[in-house]
C-alpha positions as CSV (number, residue, x, y, z in Angstrom):
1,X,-18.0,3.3,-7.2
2,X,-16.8,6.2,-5.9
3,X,-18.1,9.7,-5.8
4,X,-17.7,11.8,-9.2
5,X,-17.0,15.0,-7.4
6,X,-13.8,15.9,-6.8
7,X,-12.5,17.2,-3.5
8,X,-12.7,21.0,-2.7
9,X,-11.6,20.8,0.1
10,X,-8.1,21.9,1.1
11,X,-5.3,19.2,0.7
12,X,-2.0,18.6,2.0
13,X,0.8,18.0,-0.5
14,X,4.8,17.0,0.1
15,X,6.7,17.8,-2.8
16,X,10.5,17.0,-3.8
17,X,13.0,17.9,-6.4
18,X,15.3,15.6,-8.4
19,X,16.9,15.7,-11.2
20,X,15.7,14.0,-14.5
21,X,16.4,10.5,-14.7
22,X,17.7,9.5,-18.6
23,X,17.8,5.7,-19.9
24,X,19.8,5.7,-23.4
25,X,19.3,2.8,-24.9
26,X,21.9,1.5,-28.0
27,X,22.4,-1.7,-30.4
28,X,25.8,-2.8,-29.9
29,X,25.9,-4.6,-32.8
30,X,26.0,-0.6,-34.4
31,X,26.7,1.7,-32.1
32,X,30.0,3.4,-32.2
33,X,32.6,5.2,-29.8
34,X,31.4,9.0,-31.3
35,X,27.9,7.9,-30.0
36,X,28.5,6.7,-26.2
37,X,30.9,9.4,-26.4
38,X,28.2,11.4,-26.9
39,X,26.2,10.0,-24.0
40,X,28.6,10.7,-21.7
41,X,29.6,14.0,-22.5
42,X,25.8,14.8,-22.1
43,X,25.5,13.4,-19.1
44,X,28.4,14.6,-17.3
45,X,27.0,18.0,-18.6
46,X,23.8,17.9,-16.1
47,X,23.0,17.7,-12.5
48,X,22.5,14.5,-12.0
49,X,24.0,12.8,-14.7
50,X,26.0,10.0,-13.3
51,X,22.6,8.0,-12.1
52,X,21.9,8.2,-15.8
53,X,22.3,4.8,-17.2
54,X,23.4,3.3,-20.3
55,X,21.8,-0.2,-21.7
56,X,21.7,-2.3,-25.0
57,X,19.2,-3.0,-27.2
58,X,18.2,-4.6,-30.9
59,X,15.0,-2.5,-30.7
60,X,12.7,-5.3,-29.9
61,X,14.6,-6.2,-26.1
62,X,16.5,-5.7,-24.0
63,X,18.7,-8.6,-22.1
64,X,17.3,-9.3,-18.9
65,X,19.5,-8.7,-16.3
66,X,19.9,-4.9,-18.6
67,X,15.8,-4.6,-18.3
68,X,15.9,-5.4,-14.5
69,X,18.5,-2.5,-13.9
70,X,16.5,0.0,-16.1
71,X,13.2,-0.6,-14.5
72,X,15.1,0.1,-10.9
73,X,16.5,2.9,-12.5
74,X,13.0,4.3,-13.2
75,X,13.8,6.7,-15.9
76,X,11.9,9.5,-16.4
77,X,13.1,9.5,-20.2
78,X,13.6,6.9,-22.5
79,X,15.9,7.7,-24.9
80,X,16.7,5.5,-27.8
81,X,19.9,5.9,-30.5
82,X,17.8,2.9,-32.5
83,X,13.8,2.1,-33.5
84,X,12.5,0.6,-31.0
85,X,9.3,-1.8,-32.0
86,X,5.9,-1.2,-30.9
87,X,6.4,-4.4,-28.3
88,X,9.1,-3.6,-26.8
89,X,7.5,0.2,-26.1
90,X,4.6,-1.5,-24.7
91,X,7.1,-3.5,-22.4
92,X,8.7,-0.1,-20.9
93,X,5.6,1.5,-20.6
94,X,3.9,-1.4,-18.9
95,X,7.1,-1.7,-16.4
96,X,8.3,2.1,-16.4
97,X,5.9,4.4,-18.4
98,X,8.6,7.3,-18.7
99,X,7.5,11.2,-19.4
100,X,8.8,11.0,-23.0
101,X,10.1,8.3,-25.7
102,X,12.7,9.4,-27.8
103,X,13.8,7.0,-30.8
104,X,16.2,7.9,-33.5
105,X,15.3,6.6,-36.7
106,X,17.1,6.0,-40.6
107,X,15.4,9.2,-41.4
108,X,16.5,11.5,-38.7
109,X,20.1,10.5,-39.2
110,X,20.0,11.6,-42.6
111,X,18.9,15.1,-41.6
112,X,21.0,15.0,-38.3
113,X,24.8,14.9,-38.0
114,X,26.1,12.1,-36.2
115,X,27.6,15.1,-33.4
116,X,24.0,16.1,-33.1
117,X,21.6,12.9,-32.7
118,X,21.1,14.1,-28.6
119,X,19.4,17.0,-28.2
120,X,19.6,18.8,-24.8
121,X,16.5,20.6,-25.7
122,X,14.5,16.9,-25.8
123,X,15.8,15.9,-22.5
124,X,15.8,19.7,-20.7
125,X,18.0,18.7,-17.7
126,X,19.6,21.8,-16.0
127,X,23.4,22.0,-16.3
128,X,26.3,21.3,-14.1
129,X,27.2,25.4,-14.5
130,X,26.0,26.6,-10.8
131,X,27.3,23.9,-8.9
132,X,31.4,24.9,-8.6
133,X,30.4,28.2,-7.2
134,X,27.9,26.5,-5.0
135,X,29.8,23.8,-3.6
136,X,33.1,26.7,-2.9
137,X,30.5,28.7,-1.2
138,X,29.0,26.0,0.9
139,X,32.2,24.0,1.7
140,X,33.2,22.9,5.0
141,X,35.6,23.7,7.5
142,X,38.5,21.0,7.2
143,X,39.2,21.3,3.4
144,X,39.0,23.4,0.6
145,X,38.2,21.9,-2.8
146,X,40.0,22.2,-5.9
147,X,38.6,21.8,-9.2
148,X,39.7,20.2,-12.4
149,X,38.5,22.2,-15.7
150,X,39.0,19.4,-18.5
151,X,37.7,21.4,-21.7
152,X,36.4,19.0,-24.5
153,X,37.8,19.6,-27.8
154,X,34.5,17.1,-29.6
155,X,36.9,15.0,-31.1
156,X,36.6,11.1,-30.1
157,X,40.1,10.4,-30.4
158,X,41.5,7.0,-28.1
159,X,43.2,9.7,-25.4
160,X,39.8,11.9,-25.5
161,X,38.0,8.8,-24.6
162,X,40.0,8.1,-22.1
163,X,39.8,11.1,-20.3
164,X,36.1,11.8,-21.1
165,X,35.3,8.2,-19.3
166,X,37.0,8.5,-16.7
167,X,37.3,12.1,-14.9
168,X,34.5,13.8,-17.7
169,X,34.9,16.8,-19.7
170,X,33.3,20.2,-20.2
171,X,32.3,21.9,-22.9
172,X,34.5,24.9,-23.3
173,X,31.6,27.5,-23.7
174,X,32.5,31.2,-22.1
175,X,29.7,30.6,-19.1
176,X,31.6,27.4,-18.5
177,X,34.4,29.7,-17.7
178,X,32.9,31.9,-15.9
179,X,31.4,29.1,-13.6
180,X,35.5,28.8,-12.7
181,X,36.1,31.8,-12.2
182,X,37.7,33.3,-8.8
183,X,37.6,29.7,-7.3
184,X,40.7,27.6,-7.0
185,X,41.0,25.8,-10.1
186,X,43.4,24.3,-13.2
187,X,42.5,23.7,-16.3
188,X,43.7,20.9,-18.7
189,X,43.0,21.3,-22.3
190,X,42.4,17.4,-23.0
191,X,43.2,17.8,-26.6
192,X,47.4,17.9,-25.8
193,X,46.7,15.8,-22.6
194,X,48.1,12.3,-22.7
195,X,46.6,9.5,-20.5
196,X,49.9,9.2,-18.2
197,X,49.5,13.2,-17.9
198,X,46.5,13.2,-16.4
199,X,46.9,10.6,-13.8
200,X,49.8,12.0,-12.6
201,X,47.8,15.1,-12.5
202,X,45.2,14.0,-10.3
203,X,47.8,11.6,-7.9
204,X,49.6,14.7,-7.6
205,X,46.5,16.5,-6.0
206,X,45.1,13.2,-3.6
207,X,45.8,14.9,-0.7
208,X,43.1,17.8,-1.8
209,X,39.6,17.4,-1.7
210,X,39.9,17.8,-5.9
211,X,36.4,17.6,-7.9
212,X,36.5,16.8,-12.0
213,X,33.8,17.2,-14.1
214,X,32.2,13.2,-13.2
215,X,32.1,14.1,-10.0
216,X,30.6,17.3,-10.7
217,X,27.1,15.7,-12.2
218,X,26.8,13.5,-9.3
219,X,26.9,16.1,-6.5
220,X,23.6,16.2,-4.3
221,X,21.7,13.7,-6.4
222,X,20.7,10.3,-5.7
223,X,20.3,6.6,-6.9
224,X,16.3,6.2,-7.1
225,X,16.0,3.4,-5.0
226,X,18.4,2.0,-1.8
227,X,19.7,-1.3,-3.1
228,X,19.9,-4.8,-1.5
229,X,23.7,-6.1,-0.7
230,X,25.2,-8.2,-3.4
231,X,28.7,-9.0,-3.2
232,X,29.5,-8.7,-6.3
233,X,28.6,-5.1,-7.3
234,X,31.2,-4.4,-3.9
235,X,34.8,-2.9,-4.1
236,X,36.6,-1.5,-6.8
237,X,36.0,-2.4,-10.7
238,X,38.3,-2.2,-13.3
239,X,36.8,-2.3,-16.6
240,X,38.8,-3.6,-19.5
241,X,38.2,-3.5,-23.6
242,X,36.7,-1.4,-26.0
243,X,33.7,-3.0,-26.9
244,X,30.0,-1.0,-26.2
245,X,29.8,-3.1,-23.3
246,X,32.6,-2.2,-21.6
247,X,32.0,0.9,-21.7
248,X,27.9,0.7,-20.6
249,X,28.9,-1.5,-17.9
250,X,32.1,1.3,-16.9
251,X,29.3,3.9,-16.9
252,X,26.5,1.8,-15.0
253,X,29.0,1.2,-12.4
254,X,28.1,4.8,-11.1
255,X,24.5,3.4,-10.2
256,X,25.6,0.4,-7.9
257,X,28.5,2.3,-6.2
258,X,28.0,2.7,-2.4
259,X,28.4,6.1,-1.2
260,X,31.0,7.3,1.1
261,X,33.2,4.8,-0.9
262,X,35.0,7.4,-3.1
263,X,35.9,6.4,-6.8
264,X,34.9,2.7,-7.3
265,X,35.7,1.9,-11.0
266,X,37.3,3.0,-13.9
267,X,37.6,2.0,-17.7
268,X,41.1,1.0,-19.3
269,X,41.3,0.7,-23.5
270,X,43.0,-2.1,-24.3
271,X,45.8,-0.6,-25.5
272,X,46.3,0.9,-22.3
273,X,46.0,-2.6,-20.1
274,X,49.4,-4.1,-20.6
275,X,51.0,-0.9,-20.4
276,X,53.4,-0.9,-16.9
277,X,53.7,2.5,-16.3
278,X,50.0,2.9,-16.8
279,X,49.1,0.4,-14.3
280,X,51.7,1.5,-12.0
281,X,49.9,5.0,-12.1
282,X,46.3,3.3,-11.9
283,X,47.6,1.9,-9.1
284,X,48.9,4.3,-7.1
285,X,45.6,6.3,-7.8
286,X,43.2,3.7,-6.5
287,X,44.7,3.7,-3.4
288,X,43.9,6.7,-2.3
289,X,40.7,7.4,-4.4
290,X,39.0,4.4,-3.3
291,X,38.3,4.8,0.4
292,X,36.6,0.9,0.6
293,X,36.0,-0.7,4.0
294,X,37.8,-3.6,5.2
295,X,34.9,-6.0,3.9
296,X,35.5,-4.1,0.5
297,X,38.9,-3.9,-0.3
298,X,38.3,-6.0,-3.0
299,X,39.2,-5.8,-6.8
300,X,37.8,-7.1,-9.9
301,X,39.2,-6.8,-12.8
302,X,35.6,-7.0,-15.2
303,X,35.2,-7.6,-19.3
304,X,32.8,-8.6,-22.1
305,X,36.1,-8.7,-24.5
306,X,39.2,-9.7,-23.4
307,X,40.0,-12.8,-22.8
308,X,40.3,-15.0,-19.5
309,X,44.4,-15.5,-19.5
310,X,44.6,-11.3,-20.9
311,X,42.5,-10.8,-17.5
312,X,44.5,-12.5,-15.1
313,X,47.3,-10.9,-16.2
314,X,46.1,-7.6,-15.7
315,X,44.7,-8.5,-13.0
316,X,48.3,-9.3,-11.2
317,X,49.8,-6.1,-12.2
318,X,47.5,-4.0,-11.2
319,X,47.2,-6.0,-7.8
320,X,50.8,-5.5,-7.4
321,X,50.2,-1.5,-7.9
322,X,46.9,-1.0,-5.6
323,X,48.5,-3.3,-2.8
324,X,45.2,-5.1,-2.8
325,X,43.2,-7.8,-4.0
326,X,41.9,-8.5,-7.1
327,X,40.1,-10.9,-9.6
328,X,39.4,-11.6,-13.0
329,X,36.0,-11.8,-14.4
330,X,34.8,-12.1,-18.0
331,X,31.1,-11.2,-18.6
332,X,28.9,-12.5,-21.5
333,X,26.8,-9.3,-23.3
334,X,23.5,-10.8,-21.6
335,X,25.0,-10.6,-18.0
336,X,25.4,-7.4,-16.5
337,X,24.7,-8.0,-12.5
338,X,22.5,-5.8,-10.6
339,X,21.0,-5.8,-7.3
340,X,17.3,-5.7,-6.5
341,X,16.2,-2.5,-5.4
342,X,15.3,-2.7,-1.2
343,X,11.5,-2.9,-0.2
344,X,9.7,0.0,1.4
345,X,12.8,1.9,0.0
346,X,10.9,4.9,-2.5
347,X,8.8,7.6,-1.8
348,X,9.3,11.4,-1.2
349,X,12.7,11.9,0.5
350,X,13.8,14.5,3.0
351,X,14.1,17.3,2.6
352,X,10.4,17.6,1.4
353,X,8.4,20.9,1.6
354,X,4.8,20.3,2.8
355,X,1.9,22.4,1.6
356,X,-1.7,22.4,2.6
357,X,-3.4,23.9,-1.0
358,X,-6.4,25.0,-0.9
359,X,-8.6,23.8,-4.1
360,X,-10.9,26.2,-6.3
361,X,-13.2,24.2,-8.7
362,X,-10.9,20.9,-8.0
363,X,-7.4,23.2,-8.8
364,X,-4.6,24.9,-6.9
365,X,-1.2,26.1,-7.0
366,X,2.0,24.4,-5.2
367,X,5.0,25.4,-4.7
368,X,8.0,22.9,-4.9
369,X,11.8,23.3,-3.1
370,X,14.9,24.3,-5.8
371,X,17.6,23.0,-5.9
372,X,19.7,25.6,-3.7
373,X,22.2,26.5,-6.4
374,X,20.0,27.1,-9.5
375,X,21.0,30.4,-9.9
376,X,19.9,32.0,-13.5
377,X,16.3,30.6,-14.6
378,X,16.0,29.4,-18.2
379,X,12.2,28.3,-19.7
380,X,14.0,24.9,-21.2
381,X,15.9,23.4,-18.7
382,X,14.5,22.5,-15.1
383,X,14.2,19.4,-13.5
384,X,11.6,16.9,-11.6
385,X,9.7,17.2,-8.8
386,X,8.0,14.1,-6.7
387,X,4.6,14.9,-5.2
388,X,2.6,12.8,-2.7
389,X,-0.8,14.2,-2.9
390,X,-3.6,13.4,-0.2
391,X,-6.6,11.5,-1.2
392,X,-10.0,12.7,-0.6
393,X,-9.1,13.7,3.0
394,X,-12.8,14.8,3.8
395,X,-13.8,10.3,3.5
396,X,-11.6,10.5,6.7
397,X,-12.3,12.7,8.9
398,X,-13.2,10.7,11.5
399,X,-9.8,8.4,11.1
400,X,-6.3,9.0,12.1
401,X,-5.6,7.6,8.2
402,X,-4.4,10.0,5.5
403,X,-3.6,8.1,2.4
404,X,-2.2,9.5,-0.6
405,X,-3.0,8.7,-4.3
406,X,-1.5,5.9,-5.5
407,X,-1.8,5.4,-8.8
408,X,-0.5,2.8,-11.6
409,X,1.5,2.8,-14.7
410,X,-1.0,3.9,-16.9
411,X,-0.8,6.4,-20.3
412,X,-3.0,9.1,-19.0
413,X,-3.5,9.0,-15.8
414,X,-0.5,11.6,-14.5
415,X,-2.1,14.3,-17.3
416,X,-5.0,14.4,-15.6
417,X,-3.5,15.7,-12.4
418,X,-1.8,18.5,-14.3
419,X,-1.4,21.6,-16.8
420,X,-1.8,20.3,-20.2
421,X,1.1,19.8,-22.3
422,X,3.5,19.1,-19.0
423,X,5.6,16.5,-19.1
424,X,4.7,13.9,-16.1
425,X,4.3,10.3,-15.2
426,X,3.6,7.6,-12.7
427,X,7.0,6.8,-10.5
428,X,7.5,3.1,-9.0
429,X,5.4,3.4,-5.9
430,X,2.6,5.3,-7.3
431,X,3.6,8.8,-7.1
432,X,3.2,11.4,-9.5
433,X,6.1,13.8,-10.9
434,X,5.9,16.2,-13.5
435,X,8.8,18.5,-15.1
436,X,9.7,21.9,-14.4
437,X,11.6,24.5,-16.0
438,X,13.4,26.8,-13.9
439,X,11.4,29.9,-14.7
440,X,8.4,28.5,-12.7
441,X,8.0,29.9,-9.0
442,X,4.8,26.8,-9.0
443,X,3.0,24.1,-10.5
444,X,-0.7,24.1,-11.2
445,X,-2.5,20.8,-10.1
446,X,-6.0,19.2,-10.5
447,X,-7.6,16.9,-8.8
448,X,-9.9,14.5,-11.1
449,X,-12.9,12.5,-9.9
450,X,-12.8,8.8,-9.4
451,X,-14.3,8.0,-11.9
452,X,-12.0,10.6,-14.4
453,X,-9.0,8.1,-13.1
454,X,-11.1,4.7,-14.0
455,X,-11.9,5.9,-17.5
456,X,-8.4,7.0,-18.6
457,X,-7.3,3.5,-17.3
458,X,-9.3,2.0,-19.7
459,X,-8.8,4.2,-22.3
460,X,-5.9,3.4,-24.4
461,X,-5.6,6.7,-26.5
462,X,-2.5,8.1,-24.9
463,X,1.2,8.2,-26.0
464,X,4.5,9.5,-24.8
465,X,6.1,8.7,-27.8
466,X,7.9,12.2,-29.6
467,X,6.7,11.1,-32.8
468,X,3.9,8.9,-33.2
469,X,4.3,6.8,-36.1
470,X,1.3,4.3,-35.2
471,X,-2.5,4.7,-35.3
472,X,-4.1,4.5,-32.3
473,X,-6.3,1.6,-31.0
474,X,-10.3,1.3,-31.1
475,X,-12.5,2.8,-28.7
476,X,-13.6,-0.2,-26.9
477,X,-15.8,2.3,-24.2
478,X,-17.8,5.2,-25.3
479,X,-19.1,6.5,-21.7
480,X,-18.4,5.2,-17.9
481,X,-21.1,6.5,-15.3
482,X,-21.9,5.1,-12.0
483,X,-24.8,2.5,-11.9
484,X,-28.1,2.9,-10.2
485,X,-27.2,0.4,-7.6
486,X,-23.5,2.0,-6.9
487,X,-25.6,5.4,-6.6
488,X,-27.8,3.7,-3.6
489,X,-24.8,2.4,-2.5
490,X,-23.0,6.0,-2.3
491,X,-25.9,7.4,-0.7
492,X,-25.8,4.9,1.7
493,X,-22.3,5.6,3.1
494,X,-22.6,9.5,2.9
495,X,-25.2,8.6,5.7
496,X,-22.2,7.9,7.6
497,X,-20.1,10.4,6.7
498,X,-17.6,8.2,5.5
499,X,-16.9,4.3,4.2
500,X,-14.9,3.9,7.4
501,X,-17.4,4.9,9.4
502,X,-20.1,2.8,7.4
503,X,-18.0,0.1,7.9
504,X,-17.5,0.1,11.3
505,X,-21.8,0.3,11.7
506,X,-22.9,-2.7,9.8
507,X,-19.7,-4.9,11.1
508,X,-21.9,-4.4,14.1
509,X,-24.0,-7.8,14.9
510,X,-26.3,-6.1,16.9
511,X,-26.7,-2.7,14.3
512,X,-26.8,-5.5,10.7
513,X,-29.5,-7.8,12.1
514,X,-31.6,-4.7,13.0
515,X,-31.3,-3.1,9.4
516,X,-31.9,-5.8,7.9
517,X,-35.3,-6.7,9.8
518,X,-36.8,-3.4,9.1
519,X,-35.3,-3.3,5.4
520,X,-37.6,-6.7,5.6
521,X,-34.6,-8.8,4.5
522,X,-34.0,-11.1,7.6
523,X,-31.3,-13.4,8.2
524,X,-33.9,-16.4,7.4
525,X,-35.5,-14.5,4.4
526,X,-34.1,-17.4,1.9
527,X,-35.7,-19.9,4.4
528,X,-39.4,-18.3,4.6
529,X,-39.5,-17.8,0.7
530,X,-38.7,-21.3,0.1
531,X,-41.2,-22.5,3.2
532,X,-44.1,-20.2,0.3
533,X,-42.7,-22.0,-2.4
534,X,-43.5,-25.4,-0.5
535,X,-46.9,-24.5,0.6
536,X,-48.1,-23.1,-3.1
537,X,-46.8,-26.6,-4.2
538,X,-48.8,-28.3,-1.7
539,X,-51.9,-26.3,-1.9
540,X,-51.7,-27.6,-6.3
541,X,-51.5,-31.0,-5.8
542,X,-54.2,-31.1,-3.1
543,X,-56.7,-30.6,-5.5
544,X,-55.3,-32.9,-8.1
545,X,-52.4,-35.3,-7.5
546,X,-51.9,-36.4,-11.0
547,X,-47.9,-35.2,-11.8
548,X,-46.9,-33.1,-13.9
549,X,-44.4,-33.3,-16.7
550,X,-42.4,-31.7,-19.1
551,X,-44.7,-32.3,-21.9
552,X,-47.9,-32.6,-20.1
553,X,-50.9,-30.5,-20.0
554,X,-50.6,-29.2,-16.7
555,X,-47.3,-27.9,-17.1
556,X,-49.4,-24.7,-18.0
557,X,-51.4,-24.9,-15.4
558,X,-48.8,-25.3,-12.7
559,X,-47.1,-22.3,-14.0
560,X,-49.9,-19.8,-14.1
561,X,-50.9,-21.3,-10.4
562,X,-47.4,-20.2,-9.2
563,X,-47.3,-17.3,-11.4
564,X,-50.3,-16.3,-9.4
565,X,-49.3,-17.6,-5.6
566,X,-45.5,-16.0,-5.7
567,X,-46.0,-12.4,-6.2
568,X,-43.0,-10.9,-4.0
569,X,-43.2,-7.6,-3.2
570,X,-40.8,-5.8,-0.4
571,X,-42.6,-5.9,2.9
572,X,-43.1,-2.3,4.0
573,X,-40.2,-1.1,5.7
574,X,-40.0,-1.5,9.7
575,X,-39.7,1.9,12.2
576,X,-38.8,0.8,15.6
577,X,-39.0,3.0,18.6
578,X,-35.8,3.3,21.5
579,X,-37.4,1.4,23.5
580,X,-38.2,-1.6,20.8
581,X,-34.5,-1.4,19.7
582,X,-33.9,-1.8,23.7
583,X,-36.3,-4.6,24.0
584,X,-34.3,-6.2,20.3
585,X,-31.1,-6.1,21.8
586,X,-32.2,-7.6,24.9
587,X,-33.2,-10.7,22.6
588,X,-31.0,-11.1,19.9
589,X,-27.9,-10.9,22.5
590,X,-30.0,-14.1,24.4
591,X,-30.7,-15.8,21.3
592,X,-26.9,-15.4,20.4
593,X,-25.2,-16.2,23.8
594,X,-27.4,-19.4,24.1
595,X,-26.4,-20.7,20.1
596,X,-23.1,-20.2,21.2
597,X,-22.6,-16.8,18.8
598,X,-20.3,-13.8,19.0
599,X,-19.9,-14.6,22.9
600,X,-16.5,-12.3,23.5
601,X,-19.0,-9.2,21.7
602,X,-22.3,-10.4,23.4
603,X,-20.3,-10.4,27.2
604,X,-18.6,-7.2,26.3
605,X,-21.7,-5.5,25.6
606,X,-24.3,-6.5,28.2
607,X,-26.8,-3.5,27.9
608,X,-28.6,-1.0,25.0
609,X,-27.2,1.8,27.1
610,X,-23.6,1.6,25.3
611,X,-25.5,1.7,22.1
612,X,-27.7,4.6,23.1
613,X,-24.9,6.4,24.2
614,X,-22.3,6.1,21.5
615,X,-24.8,5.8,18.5
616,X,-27.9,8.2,18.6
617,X,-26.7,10.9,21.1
């Protein structure tokens, strides 16, 4: 077991800021437009919100290929429009383990209105406000952007939807204006916008460098993982129908698109898919908005509703209009396709800032990168921030190794690294994050024991649940201390200043044999106590031959004569001079070379003068 005291020493920390990371989960069989309406107006809302994803549930699953594109996702909330049973929280705890676990219930949507079931308080994700002004100020030299102020009207009308899933809308707040103002921009008031308007609005801007609102909440944010080619999730997808399907699988298509690719989807109603002009418009659009290579210039025309014959024919008219390409597909609710997420491919990402922090009683302060256009501070709203902390750096000092903590999904074990009452959690790949509001220039860390990180692992009285509605489990431990024997042990290596240092010793032939003779534990010591036993045995029956059974008299005897014969005690231990661990090596590396033993390490060391000169001075 490890030592109990924690480092005090001074550590080196990298540390990285993202935004939160939301997984909404809703039943399909009762969801409604108003409530992924609601999703996505939240989402397009916050930095970051495109790689928020969008998946189906019936409270005790979640389909597989949906639960293999979650747990790549690695959300850092989980939040549920639907109760989700005990099991299947175990399940994304187990796999995930997010900060927080929202789930709406009967009860809360009797006190809630159906507008308000998504809090922005619960999720605290900074808003999309700074970033206009940031990305006018910082904008290249070749060309200008333009921006597209679609103001929502919170009305879930079929046109609304349309526009909200497509280019995104923003709520039309006064700050929201003011995040506009002196920068070249339009605004569209999507409550007297049809759908033909506004896609002749944006094809009439496709030779600007024009940013809507969805494209807004993905600026300078990132997939959490680099994924693995699949063709399928390649080129440009068309989603058709109106089912909750479509539209998670419209939404989701932000987390597989490649970057540099430009626009690679978009959602259709199905009143809209038939229409000519509409997919003479679409058309046109995609052809400049999708900037697919060669290899991609590929369509598929995707749904979990229509049917197959519907799809082709949408599928020809809109190949007709794009000039490219494209196929029908028709999805079952289980199938949603998603890559595996590429080996090797998490961790801190650049640009990280890297700290040494020095520790007072097992505690210090770091300080973590912004993101460069947070501009006003607010004590609710901040974001996430990645941090690869050294482990026990003073076990390796005489290494060129510098591990990091890497810890598992476990209830507990991120809250013992932090403040109290912080929101925080194991990432996929063992790293800790934690949230931050704005308003905080650093984040206090501790750095718990060894054996602080074994007993919450075993604990199981933890939960990340907002409301806990179950009773905890029993106490199956009451304490956790390192054993006598561990404690020799530890003693033992801090002889060596290190384990990799005590392990490099007694890997030595030459160093283990020698220990163990003067700890009077020989390689043959098995062989001579059984050689004692034999003689004991041999000196009984000399003076009487008769056997001896199970349920004779001399079974007694026998036993107190051994009883009596075998006392082993530890020989007194062995002090050897220089010049008798000279003379030892001189024999043990003839005995070895003549049996044939460890002859590549016997020839390479031919003299006690490398040992004297490397080990004692």
């Amino acid at each position: 077991m490890a030592n109990d005291i924690a480092p005090q020493n001074p550590i080196f920390i990298s540390t990285w800021s993202r935004p939160k990371r939301v997984a909404f989960l809703v039943n399909p069989d009762s969801t409604n437009v108003s409530e992924i309406n609601q999703i996505i107006r939240y989402c397009v809302g916050c930095w970051g919100g495109r790689f928020n994803g969008i998946f189906p549930t019936t409270g005790t699953e979640i389909p597989e290929q949906w639960w293999k594109a979650m747990v790549v996702l690695d959300p850092d909330i989980v939040f549920s429009f639907f109760p989700l049973e005990e099991k299947l929280i175990w399940k994304i705890n187990r796999h995930i383990l997010p900060a927080r676990i929202f789930d709406i219930t009967p009860k809360d949507r009797d006190q809630l209105s159906q507008r308000n079931l998504l809090s922005t308080y619960d999720i605290g994700a900074i808003d999309v406000q700074p970033l206009p002004r940031f990305v006018w100020v910082t904008r290249g030299w070749s060309q200008d952007p333009f921006f597209l102020y679609i103001k929502d009207f919170w009305e879930d009308t079929p046109d609304l939807t349309f526009v909200l899933r497509n280019f995104g809308t923003l709520s039309p707040v006064v700050s929201m204006d003011a995040a506009f103002r002196d920068l070249p921009y339009e605004t569209l008031e999507s409550k007297n916008i049809m759908p033909k308007a506004v896609l002749e609005k944006v094809i009439s801007r496709v030779y600007s460098r024009t940013i809507t609102p969805i494209d807004l909440c993905a600026m300078f944010a990132n997939f959490p993982a680099p994924l693995e080619y699949q063709p399928f999730t390649r080129g440009f997808h068309l989603v058709v129908g109106d089912s909750p399907h479509d539209a998670m699988y419209a939404w989701n298509r932000g987390l597989t698109s490649e970057s540099g690719q430009g626009r690679t989807w978009f959602w259709l109603p199905s009143s809209l898919a038939e229409t000519s002009e509409i997919i003479r418009l679409l058309g046109e659009w995609i052809r400049f908005a999708f900037w697919g290579h060669n290899y991609d210039h590929i369509g598929r025309v995707i749904s979990y509703s229509l049917e197959t014959d519907q799809l082709k024919s949408i599928a020809e008219g809109i190949k007709e209009a794009a000039h490219f390409y494209f196929e029908s597909i028709r999805l079952n609710p289980e199938q949603f396709p998603f890559p595996n997420a590429h080996p090797g491919g998490r961790g801190i990402r650049e640009p990280r800032h890297v700290e040494q922090i020095p520790l007072s009683e097992s505690k210090g302060l770091v300080r973590f990168p912004s993101p460069p256009f947070v501009a006003d501070a607010h004590p609710n709203f901040g974001w996430m921030v990645d941090l690869e902390i050294q482990y026990h750096p003073e076990r390796y000092g005489y290494t060129n190794i510098r591990p990091s903590w890497n810890l598992p999904k476990h209830l507990g074990i991120a809250e013992k690294f932090f403040d109290p009452y912080r929101q925080c959690r194991v990432v996929t790949g063992g790293l800790l994050s934690a949230a931050i509001a704005s308003t905080e220039p650093s984040i206090g860390i501790r750095i718990p024991s060894d054996l602080t990180v074994v007993w919450t692992y075993l604990e199981k009285h933890h939960s990340n649940r907002h409301s806990r509605r179950t009773k905890g489990p029993p106490v199956r431990f009451r304490s956790l201390r390192v054993s006598d024997k561990g404690k020799y042990l530890q003693g033992l290596i801090q002889l060596f200043g290190n384990l990799f240092s005590c392990g490099h010793f007694f890997e030595d032939p030459f160093w283990r044999n020698t220990l163990l003779f003067m700890a009077g534990r020989p390689t043959d010591d098995f062989s001579t106590r059984k050689n004692r036993v034999h003689q004991a045995l041999g000196d009984f029956f000399a003076g009487n031959a008769s056997p001896v059974t199970v349920e004779g008299s001399r079974l007694d005897e026998l036993a107190d004569f051994m009883a009596r014969r075998l006392l082993f005690r530890d020989p007194p231990p062995q002090v050897l001079t220089k010049e008798q661990l000279r003379s030892r090596f001189g024999q043990l590396r003839g005995e070895a070379l003549k049996a044939g033993q460890d002859t590549d390490y016997r020839q390479a060391r031919t003299n006690f003068d490398e040992y004297k000169d490397r080990e004692f001075e």
